[in-house]
TINU-183677 format. One record per residue: residue number from 1; residue in three letters; x, y, z of N, C-alpha, C in turn. Coordinates in steps of 0.001 Angstrom, whole numbers, plus 500000, padded with zeros to 6 digits. Atoms other than C-alpha are relative to their C-alpha. Layout:
N
{n=NUM; res=ALA; nx=X; ny=Y; nz=Z; cax=X; cay=Y; caz=Z; cx=X; cy=Y; cz=Z}
...
% end
This chain:
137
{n=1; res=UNK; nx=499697; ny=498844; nz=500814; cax=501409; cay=492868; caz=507675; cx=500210; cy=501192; cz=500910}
{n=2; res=UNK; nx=499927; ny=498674; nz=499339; cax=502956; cay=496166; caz=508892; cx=500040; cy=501247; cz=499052}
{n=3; res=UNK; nx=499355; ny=498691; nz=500822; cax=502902; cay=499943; caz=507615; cx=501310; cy=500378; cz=500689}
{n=4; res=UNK; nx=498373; ny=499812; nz=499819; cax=506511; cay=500886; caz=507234; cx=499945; cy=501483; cz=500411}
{n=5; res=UNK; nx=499667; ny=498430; nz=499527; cax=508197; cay=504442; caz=507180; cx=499091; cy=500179; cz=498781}
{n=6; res=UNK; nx=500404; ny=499111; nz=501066; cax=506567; cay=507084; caz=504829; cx=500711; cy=500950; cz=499425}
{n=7; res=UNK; nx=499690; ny=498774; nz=500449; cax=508459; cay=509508; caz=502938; cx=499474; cy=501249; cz=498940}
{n=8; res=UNK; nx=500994; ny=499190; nz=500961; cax=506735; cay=512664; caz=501547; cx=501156; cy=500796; cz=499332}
{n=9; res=UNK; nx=499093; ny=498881; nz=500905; cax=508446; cay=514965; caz=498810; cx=498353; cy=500656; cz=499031}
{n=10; res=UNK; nx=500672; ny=499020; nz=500660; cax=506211; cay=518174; caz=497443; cx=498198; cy=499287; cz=499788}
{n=11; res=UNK; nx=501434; ny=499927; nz=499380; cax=502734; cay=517186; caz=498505; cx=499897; cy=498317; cz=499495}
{n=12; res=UNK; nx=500018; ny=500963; nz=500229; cax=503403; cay=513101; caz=497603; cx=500547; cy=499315; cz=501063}
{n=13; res=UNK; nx=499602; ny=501038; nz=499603; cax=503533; cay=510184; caz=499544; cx=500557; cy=498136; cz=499487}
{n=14; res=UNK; nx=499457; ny=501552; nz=500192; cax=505505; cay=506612; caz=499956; cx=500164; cy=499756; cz=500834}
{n=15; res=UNK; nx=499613; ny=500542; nz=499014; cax=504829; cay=504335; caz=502093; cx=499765; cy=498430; cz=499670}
{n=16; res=UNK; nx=499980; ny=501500; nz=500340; cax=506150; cay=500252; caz=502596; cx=499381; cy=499340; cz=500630}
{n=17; res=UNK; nx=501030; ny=501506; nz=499233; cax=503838; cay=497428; caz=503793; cx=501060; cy=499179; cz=499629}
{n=18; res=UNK; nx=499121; ny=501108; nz=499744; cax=505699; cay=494497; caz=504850; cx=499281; cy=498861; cz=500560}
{n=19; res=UNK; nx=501273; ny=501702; nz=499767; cax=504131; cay=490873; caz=504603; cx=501062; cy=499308; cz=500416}
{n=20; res=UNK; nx=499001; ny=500652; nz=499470; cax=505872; cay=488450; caz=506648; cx=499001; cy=498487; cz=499698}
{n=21; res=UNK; nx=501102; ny=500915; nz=499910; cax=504875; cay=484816; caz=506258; cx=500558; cy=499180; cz=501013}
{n=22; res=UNK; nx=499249; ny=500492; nz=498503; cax=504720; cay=483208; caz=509285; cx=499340; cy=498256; cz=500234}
{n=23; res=UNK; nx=500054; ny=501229; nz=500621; cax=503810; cay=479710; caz=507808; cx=501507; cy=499255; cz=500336}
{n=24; res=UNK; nx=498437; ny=501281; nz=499376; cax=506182; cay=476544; caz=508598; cx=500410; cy=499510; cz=498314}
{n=25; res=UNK; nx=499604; ny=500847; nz=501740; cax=506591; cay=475891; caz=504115; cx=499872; cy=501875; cz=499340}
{n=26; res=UNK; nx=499547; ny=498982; nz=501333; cax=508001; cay=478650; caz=501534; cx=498360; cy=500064; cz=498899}
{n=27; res=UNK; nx=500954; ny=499933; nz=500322; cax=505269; cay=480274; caz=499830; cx=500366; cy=501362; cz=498725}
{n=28; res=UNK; nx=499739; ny=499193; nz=501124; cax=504804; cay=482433; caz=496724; cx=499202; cy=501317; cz=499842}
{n=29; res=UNK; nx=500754; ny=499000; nz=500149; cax=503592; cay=485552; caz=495886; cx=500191; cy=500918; cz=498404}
{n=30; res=UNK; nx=499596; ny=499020; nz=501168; cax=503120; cay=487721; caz=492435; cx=498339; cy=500969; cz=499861}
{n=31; res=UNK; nx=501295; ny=499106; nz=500592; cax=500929; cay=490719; caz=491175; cx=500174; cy=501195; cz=501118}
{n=32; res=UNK; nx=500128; ny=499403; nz=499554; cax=499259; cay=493505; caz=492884; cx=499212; cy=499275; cz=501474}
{n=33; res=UNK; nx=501196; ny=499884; nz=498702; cax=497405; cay=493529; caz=496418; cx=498666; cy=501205; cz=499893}
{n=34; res=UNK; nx=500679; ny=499470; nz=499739; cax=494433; cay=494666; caz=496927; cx=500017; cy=501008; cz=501185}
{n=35; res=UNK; nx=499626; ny=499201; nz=498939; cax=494428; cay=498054; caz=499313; cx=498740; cy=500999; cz=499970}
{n=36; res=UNK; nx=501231; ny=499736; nz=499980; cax=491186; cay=499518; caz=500415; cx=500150; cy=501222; cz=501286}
{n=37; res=UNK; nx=499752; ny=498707; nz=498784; cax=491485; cay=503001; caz=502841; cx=498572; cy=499776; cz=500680}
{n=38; res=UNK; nx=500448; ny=500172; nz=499576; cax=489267; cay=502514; caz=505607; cx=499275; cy=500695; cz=501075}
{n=39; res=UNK; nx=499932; ny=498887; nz=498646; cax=487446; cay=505015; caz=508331; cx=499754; cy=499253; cz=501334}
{n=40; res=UNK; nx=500080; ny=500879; nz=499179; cax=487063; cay=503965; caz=511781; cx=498607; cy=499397; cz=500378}
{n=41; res=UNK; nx=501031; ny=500700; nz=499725; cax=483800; cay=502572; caz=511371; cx=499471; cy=499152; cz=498777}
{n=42; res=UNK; nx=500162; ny=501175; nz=501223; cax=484748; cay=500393; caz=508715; cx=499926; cy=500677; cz=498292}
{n=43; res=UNK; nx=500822; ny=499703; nz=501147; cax=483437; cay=502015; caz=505912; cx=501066; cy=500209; cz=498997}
{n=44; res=UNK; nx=498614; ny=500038; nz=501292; cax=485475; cay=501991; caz=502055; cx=499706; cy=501667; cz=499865}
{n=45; res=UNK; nx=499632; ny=498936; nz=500488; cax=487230; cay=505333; caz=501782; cx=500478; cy=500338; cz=498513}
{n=46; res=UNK; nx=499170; ny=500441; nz=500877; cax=488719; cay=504169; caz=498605; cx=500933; cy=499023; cz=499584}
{n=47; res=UNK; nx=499104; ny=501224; nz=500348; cax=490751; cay=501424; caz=496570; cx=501466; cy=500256; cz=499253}
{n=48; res=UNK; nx=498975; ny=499233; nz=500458; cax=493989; cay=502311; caz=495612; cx=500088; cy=498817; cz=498459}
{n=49; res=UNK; nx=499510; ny=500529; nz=501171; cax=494894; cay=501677; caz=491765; cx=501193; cy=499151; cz=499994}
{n=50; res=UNK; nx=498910; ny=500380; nz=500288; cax=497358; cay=499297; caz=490438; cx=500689; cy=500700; cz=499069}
{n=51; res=UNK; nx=498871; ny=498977; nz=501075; cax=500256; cay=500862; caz=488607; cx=501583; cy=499693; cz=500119}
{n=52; res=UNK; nx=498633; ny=500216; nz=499477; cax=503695; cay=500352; caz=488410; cx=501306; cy=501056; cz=499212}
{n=53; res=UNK; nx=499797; ny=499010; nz=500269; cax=504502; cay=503928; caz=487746; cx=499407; cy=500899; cz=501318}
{n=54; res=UNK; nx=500506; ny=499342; nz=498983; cax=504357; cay=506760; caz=490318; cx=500827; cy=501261; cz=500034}
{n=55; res=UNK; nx=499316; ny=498761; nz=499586; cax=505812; cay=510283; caz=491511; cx=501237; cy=499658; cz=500034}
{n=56; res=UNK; nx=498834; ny=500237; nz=499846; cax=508366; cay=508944; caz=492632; cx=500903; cy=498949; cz=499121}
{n=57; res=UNK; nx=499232; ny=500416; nz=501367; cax=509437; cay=506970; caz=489649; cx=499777; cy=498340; cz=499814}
{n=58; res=UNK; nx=500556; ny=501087; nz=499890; cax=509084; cay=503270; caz=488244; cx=499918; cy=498723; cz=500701}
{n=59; res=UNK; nx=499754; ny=501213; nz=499335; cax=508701; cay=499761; caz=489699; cx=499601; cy=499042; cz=498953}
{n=60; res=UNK; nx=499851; ny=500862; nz=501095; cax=509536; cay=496797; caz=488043; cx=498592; cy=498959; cz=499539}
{n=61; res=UNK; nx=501497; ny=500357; nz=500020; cax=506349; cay=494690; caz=486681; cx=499983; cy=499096; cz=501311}
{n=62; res=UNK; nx=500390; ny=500873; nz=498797; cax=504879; cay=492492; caz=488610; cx=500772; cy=498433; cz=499559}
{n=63; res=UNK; nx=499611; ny=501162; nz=499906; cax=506421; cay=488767; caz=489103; cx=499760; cy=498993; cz=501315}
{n=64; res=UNK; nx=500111; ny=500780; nz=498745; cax=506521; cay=485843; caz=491356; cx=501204; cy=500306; cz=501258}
{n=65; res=UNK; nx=499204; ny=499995; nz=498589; cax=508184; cay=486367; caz=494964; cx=499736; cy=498913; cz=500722}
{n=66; res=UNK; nx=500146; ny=500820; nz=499169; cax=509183; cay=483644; caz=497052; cx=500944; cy=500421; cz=501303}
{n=67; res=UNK; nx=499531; ny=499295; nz=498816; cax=509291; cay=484030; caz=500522; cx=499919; cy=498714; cz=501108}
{n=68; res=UNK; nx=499760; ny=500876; nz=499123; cax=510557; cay=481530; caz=502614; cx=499099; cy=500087; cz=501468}
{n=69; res=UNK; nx=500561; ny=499655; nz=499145; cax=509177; cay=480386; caz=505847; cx=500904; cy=500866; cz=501207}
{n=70; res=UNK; nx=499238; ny=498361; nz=498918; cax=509776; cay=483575; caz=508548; cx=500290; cy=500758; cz=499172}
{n=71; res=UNK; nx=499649; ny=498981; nz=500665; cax=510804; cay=485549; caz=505507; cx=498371; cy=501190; cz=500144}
{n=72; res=UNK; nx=501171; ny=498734; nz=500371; cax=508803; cay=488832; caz=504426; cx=500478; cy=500537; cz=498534}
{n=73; res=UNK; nx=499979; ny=499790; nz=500847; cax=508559; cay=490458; caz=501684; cx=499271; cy=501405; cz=499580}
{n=74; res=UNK; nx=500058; ny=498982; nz=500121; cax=507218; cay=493834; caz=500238; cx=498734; cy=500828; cz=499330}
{n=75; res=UNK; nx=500031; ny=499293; nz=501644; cax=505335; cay=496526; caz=498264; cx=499257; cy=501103; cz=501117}
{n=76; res=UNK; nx=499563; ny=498462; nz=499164; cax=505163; cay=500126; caz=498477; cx=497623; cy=500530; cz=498994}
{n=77; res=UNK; nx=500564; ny=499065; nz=500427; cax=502166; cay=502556; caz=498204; cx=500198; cy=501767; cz=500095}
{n=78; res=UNK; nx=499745; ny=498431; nz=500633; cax=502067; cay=506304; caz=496613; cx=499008; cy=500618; cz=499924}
{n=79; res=UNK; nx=500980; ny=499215; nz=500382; cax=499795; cay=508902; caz=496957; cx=500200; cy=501401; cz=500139}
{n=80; res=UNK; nx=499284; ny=499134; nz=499979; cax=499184; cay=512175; caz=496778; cx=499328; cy=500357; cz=501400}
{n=81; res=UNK; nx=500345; ny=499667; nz=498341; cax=499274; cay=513887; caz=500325; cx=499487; cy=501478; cz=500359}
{n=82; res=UNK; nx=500483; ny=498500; nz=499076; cax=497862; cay=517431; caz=500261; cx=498735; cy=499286; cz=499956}
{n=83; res=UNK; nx=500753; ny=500028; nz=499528; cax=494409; cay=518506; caz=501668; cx=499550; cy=501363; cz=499580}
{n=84; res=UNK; nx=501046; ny=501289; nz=500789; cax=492619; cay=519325; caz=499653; cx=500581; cy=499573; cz=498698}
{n=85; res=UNK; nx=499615; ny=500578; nz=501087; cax=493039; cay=517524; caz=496353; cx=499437; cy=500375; cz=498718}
{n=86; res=UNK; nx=500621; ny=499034; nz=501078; cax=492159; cay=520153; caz=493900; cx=498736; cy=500531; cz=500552}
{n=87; res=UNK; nx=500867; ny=499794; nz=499513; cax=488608; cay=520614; caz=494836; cx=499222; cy=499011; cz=500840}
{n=88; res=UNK; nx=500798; ny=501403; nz=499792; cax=488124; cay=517343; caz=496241; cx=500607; cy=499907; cz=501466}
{n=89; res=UNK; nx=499337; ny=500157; nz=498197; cax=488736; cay=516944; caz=500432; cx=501088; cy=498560; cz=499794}
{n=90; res=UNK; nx=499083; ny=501142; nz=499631; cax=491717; cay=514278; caz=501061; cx=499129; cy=498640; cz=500604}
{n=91; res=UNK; nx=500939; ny=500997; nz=498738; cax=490482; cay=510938; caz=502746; cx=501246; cy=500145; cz=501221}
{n=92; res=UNK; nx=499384; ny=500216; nz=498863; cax=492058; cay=510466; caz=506293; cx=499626; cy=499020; cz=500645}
{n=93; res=UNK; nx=501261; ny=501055; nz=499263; cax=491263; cay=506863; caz=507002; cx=500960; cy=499492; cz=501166}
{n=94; res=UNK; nx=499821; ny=500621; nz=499040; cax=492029; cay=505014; caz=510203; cx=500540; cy=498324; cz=499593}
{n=95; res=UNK; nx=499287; ny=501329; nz=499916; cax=493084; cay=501904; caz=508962; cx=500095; cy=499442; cz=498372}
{n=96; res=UNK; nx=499765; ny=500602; nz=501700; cax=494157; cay=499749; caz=505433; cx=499553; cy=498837; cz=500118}
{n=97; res=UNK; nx=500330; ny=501495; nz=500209; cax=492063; cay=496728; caz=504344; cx=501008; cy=499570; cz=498788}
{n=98; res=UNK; nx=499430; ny=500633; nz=501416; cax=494819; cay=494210; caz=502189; cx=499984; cy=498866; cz=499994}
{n=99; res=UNK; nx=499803; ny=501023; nz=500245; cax=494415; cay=491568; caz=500447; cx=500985; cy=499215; cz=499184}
{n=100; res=UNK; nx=498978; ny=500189; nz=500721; cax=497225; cay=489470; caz=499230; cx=499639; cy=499718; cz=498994}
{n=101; res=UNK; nx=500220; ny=500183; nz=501439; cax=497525; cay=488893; caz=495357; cx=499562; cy=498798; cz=500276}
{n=102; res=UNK; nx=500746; ny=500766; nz=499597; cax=495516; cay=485891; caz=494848; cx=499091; cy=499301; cz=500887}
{n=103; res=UNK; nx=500708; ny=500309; nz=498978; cax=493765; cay=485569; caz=497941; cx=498997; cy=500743; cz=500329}
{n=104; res=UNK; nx=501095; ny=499813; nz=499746; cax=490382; cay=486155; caz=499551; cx=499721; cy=500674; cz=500771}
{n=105; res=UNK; nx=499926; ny=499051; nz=498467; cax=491073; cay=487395; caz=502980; cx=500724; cy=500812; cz=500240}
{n=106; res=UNK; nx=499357; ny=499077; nz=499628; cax=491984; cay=490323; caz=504007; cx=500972; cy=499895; cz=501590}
{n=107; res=UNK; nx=499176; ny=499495; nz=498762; cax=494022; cay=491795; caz=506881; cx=500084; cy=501317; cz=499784}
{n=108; res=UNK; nx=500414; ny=498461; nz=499657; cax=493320; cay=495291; caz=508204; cx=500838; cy=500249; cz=501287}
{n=109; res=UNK; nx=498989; ny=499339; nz=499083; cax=496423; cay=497388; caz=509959; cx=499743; cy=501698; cz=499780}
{n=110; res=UNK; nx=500347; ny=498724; nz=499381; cax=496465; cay=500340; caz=511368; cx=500968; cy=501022; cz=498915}
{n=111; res=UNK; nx=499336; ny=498997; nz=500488; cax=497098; cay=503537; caz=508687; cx=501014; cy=500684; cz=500278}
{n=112; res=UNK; nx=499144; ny=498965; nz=499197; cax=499261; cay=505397; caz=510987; cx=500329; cy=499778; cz=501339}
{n=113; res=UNK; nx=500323; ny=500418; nz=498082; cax=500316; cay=505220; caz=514745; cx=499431; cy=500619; cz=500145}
{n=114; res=UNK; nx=500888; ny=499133; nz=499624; cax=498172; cay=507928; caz=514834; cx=498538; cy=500393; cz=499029}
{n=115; res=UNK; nx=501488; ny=500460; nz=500807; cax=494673; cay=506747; caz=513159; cx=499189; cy=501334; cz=499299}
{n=116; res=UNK; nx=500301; ny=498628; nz=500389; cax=493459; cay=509784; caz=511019; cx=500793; cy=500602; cz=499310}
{n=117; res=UNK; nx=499091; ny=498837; nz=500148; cax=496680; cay=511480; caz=510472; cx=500346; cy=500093; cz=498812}
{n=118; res=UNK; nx=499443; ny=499889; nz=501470; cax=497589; cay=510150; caz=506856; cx=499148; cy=500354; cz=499387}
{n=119; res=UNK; nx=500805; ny=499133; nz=500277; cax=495809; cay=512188; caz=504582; cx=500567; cy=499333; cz=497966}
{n=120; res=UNK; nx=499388; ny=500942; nz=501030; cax=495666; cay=510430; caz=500926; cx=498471; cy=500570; cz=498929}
{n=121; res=UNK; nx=500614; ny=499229; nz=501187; cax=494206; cay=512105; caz=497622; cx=499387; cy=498236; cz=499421}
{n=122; res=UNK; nx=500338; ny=501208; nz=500976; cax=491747; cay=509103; caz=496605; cx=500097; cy=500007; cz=498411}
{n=123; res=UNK; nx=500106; ny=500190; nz=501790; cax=492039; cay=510146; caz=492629; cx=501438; cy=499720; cz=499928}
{n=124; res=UNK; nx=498729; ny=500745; nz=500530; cax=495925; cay=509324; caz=492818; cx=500492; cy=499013; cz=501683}
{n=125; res=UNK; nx=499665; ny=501140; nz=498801; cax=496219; cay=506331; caz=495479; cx=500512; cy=499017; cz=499309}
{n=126; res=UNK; nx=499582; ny=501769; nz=501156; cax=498195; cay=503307; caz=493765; cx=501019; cy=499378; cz=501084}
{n=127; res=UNK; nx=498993; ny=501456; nz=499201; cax=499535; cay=499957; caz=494671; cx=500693; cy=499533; cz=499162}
{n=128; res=UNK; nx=498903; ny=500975; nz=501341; cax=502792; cay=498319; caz=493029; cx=500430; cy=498683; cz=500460}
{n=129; res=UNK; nx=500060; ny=501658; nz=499852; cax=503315; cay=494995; caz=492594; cx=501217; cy=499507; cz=501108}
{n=130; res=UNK; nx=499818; ny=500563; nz=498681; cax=504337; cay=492922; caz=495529; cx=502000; cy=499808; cz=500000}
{n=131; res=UNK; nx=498733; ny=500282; nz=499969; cax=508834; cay=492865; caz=495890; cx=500640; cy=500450; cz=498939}
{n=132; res=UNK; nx=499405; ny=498799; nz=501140; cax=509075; cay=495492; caz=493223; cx=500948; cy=501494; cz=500365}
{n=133; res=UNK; nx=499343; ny=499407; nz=499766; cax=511897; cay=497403; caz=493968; cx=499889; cy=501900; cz=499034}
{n=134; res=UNK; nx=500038; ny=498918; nz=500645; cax=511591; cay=501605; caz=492877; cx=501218; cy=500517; cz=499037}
{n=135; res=UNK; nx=498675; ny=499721; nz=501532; cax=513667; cay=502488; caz=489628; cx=499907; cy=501465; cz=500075}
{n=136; res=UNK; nx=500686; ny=499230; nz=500024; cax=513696; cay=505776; caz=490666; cx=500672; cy=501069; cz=498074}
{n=137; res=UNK; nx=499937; ny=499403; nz=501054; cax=514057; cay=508451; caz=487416; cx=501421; cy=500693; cz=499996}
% end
């Protein structure tokens, strides 16, 4: 898994995680992931909601994705990006625990190239379902 680009518009973020499967047999995927903000000493900053609605406009429900072997495949998170978040401090975590839809184990990549720097309103953090393309408005 990698974090992609981010694009912010008026104090909101979007950014794409990209699951690659690097399995030798075609494999499936549907739903949400689990996405857990992380500081650098582990600890849960927050779990981002499922939703498949956001700032930046809708994504289609959730379904099955198949992703060949070497393929990849997708899904975006949205939050909001000022500091502070009404009266509430931003989190700024160091890294993302995810787990794929149906599965147990995680995988934990690095928030940012620069560990700290993304700055993410835990009361609007959401995850959309996995190769859901943005419908935007």
């Amino acid at each position: 898994m990698s974090l992609g680009i981010t694009q912010d518009a008026t104090g909101n973020g979007r950014t794409v995680v990209t699951m690659v499967n690097r399995s030798a047999s075609t494999c499936y995927l549907g739903g949400y992931p689990g996405v857990e903000m992380v500081d650098a000493s582990g600890n849960n900053l927050g779990d981002a909601q499922r939703s498949a609605d956001s700032f930046f406009g809708t994504y289609a429900a959730p379904h099955r994705v198949e992703i060949s072997a070497g393929g990849s495949t997708f899904f975006e998170l949205t939050y909001g990006g000022n500091d502070p978040c009404g009266t509430t401090p931003a989190q700024h975590p160091a890294s993302l625990k995810i787990t794929p839809p149906g599965d147990y184990d995680a995988a934990t990549i690095s928030a940012n190239p620069n560990p700290g720097n993304m700055t993410v309103c835990a009361n609007y953090f959401q995850v959309h379902p996995v190769g859901s393309n943005l419908q935007t408005r």
